[in-house]
C-alpha positions as YAML, in Angstrom:
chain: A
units: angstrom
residues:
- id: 1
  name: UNK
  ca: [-5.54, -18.67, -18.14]
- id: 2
  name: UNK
  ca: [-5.04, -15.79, -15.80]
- id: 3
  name: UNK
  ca: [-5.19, -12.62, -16.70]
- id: 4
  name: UNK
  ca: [-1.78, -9.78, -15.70]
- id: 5
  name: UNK
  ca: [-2.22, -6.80, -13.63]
- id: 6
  name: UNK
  ca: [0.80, -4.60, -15.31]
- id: 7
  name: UNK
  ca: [1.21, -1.25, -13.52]
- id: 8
  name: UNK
  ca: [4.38, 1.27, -13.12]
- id: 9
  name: UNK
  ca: [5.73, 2.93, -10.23]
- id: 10
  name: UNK
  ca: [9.13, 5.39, -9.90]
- id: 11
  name: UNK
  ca: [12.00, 4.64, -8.38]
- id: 12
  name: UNK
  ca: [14.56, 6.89, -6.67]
- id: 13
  name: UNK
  ca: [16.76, 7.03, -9.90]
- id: 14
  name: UNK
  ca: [14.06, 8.47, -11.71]
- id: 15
  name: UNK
  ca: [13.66, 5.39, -14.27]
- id: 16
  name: UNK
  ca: [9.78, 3.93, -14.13]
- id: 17
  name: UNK
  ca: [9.90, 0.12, -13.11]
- id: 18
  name: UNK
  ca: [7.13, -2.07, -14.84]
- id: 19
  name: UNK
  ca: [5.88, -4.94, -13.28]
- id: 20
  name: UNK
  ca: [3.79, -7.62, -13.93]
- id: 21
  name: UNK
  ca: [1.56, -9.74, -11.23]
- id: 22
  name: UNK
  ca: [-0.91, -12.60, -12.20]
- id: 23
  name: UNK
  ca: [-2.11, -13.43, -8.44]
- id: 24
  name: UNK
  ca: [-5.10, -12.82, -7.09]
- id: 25
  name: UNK
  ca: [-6.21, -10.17, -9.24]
- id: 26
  name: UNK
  ca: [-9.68, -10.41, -8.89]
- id: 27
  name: UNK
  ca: [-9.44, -10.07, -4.95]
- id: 28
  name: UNK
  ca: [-7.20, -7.12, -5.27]
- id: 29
  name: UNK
  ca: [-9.68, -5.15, -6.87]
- id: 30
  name: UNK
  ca: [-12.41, -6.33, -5.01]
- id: 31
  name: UNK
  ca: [-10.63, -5.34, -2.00]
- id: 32
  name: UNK
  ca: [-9.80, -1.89, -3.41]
- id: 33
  name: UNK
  ca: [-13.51, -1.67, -4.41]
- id: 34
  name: UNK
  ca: [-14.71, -2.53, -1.12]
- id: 35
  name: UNK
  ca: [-12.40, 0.36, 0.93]
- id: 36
  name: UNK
  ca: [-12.92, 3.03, -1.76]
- id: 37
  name: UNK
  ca: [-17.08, 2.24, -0.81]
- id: 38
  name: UNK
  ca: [-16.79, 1.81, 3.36]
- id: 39
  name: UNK
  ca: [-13.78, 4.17, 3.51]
- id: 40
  name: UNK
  ca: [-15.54, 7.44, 1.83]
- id: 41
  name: UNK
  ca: [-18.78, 7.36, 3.45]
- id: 42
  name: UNK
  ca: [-16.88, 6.58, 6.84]
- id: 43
  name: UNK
  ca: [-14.51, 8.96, 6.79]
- id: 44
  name: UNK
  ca: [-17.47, 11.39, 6.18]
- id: 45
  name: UNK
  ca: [-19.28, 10.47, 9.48]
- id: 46
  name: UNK
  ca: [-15.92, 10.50, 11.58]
- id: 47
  name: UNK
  ca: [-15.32, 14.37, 10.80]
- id: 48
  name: UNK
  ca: [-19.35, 15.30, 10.80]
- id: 49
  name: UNK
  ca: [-19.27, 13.87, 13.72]
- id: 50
  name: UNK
  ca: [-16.05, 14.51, 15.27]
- id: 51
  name: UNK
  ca: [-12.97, 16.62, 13.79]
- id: 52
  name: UNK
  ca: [-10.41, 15.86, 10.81]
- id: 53
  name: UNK
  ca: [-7.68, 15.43, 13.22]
- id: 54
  name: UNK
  ca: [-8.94, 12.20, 14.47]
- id: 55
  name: UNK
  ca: [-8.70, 11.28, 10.61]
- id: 56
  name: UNK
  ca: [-5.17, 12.22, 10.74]
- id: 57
  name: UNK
  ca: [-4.27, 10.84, 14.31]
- id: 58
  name: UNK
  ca: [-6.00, 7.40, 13.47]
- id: 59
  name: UNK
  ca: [-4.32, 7.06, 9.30]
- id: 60
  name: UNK
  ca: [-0.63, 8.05, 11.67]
- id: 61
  name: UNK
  ca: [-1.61, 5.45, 13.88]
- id: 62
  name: UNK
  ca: [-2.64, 2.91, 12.11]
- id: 63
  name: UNK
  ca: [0.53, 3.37, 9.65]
- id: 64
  name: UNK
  ca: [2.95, 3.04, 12.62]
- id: 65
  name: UNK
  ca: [0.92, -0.33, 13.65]
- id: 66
  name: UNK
  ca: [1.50, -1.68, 10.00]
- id: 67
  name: UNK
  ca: [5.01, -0.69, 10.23]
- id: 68
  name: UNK
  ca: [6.00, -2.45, 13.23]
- id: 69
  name: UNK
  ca: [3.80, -5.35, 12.31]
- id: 70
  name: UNK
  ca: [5.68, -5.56, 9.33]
- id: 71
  name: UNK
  ca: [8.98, -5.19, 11.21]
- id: 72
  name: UNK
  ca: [7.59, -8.08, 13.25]
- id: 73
  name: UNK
  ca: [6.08, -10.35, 11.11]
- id: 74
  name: UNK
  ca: [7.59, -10.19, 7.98]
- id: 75
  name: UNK
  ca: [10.81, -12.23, 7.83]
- id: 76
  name: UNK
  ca: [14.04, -10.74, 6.09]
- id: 77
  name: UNK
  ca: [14.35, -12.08, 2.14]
- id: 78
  name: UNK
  ca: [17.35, -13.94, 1.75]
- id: 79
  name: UNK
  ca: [17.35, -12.37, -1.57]
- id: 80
  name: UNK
  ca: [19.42, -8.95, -2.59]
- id: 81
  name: UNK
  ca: [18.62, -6.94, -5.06]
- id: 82
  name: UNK
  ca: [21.93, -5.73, -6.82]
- id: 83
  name: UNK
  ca: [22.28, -1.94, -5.46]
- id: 84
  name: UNK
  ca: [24.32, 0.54, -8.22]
- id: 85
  name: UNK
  ca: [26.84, 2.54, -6.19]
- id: 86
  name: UNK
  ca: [25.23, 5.86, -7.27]
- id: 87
  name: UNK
  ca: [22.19, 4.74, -5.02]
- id: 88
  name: UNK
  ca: [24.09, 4.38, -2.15]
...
């Protein structure tokens, strides 16, 4: 039987939301594991080597790739969450 990753995370009206997810677990944190290792030590060399800015250009960079690629990619859920008209 799998195991549940529960976490929490805010939402805009303040409430926590709880949520549960039983898939892939095991990759998730080796994934985490694995950036948290490359990503320190890496990060180190780029501004020994170079400056912090090109830390901060690069993260804005890549984050407006992944945005676009998920503008791209992903396709629109048919699905609707049920919006409560003091969040609009």
């Amino acid at each position: 039987m799998k195991s549940k990753t529960c976490f929490t995370s805010g939402s805009r009206n303040g409430r926590a939301r709880f949520t549960c997810s039983s898939k892939y677990p095991l990759v998730r944190q080796r994934t985490l594991g694995l950036g948290g290792a490359m990503g320190i030590p890496l990060a180190g060399l780029i501004v020994e080597h170079f400056d912090w800015h090109v830390l901060f250009w690069g993260s804005a960079g890549l984050g407006l790739l992944s945005a676009l690629l998920t503008a791209l990619v992903v396709p629109e859920s048919p699905q609707r969450a049920e919006v409560c008209s003091s969040q609009r």
